[in-house]
C-alpha positions in Angstrom: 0.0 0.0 0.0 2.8 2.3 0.7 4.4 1.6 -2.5 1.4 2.3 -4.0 1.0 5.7 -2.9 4.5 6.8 -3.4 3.4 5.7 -7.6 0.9 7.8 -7.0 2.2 10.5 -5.8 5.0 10.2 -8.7 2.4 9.9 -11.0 0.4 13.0 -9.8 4.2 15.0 -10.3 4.8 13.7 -13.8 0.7 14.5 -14.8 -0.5 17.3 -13.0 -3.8 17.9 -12.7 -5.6 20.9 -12.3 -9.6 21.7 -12.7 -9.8 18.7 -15.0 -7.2 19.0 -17.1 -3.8 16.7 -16.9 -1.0 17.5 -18.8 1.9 15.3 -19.7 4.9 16.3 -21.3 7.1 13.7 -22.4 10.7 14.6 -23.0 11.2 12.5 -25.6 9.9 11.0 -28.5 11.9 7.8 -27.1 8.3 5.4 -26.9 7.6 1.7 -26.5 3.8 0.9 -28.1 1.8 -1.5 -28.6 -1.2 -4.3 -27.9 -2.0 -5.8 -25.1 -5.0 -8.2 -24.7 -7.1 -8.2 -21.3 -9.7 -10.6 -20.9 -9.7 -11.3 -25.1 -10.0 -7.1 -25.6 -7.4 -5.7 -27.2 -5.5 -2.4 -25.6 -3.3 0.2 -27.0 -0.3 1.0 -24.4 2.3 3.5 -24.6 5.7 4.1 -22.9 7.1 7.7 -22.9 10.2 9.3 -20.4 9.8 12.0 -18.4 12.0 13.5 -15.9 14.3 10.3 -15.9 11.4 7.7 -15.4 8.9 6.4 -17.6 5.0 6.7 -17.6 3.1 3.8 -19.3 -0.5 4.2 -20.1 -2.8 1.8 -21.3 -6.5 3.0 -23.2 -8.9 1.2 -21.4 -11.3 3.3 -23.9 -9.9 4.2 -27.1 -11.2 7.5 -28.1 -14.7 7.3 -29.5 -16.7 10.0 -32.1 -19.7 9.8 -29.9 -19.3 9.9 -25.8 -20.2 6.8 -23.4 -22.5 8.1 -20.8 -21.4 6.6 -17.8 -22.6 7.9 -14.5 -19.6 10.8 -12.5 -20.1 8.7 -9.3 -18.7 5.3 -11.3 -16.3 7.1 -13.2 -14.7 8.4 -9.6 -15.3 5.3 -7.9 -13.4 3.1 -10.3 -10.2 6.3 -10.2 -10.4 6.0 -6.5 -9.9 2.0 -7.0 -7.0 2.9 -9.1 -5.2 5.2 -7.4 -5.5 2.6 -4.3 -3.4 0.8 -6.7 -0.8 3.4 -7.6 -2.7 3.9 -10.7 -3.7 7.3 -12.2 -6.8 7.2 -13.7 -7.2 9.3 -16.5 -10.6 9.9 -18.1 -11.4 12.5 -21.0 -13.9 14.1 -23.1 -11.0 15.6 -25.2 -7.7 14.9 -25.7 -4.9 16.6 -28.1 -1.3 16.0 -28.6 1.0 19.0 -29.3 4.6 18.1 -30.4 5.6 15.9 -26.7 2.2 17.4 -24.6 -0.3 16.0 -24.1 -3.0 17.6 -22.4 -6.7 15.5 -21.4 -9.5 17.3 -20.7 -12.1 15.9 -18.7 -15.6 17.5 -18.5 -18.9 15.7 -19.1 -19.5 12.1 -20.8 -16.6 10.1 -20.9 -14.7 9.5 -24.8 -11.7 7.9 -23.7 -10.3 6.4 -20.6 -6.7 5.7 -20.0 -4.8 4.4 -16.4 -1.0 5.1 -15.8 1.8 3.9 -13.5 5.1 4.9 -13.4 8.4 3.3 -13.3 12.6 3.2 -13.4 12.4 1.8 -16.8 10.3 0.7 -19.6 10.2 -3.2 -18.6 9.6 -2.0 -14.6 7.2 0.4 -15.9 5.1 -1.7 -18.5 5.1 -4.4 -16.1 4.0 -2.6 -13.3 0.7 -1.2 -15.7 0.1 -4.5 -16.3 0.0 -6.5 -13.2 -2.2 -3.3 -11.8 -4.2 -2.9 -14.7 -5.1 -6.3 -14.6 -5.6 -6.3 -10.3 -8.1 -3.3 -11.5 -10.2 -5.0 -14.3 -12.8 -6.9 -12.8 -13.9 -3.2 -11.8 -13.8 -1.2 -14.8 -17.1 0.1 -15.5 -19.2 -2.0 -18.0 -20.0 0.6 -20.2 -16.6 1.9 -20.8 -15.7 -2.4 -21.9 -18.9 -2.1 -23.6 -17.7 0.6 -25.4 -14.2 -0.7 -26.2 -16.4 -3.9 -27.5 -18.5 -1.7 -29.5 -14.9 -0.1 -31.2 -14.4 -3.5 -32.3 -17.4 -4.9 -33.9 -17.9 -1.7 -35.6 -21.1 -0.2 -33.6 -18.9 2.7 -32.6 -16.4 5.5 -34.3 -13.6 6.0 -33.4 -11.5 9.6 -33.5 -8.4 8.3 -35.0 -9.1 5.8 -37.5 -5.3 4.4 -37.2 -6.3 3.2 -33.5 -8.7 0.6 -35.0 -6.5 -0.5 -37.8 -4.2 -1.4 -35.0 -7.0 -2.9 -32.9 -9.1 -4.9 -35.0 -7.2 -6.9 -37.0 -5.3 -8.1 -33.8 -8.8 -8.8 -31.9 -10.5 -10.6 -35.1 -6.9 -13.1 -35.2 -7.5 -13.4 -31.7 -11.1 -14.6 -32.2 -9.7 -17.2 -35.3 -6.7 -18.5 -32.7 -8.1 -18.5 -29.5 -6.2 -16.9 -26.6 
């Protein structure tokens, strides 16, 4: 537990947050990405240094066109349950990138939903999202998976089409292999 709140409190350096909006400004273009599969969805996750550690971030929502509505009360129950796990929750309604910043917004219905953790390295860090990421899943809100479902079989847009050429093909081999 202790552990877990110094993460946090790392975290909350590295992405400040102020009146809803959390900024995050990488120093370097220096990124690991990729796929990760939890529970058969498929994930986008990102690696980026900052102030000589890493911050990982996994979308557990990968920007939609239209917003999820999902109730405020869930949205801050489920960060609390992160953050109790050294995780920074990190739900927008806009997001933009500008050369290495990257600044979510959140106010209102929900389009994307990301968690972070923090870390000495990129294996330390990534490993660290993912064993805490997956201690955290059996409580992610149902409609945010339900949204992330509804990315794949093509009942919801996406903002950035290159996020479901990355996703779908991976989920549909998934679905012809097995896990």
């Amino acid at each position: 537990m202790a552990r877990a709140r110094v993460n946090l409190r790392l975290l909350e350096r590295l992405l400040p947050t102020e009146n809803g909006i959390t900024v995050f400004d990488a120093e370097t273009q220096e990124t690991s990405y990729g796929i990760w599969f939890l529970d058969d969805l498929p994930f986008i996750f990102d690696t980026h240094r900052k102030d000589r550690r890493y911050v990982a971030t996994v979308e557990l929502l990968t920007e939609v066109v239209t917003p999820v509505r999902i109730a405020p009360t869930r949205v801050r129950r489920f960060g609390g349950e992160c953050r109790d796990l050294g995780l920074l929750p990190l739900p927008y309604s806009g997001c933009y990138f500008k050369d290495d910043l990257h600044v979510y917004s959140f106010f209102g219905p929900v389009r994307g939903f990301d968690i972070a953790a923090a870390g000495q390295s990129v294996a330390s860090v990534e490993r660290a999202l993912r064993k805490c990421a997956t201690a955290v899943w059996p409580r992610v809100p149902r409609e945010v998976l339900r949204a992330q479902r509804g990315i794949l079989e093509g009942k919801r847009k996406v903002r950035h089409a290159v996020d479901l050429e990355s996703l779908r093909p991976r989920w549909k081999e998934r679905l012809a292999n097995g896990p």
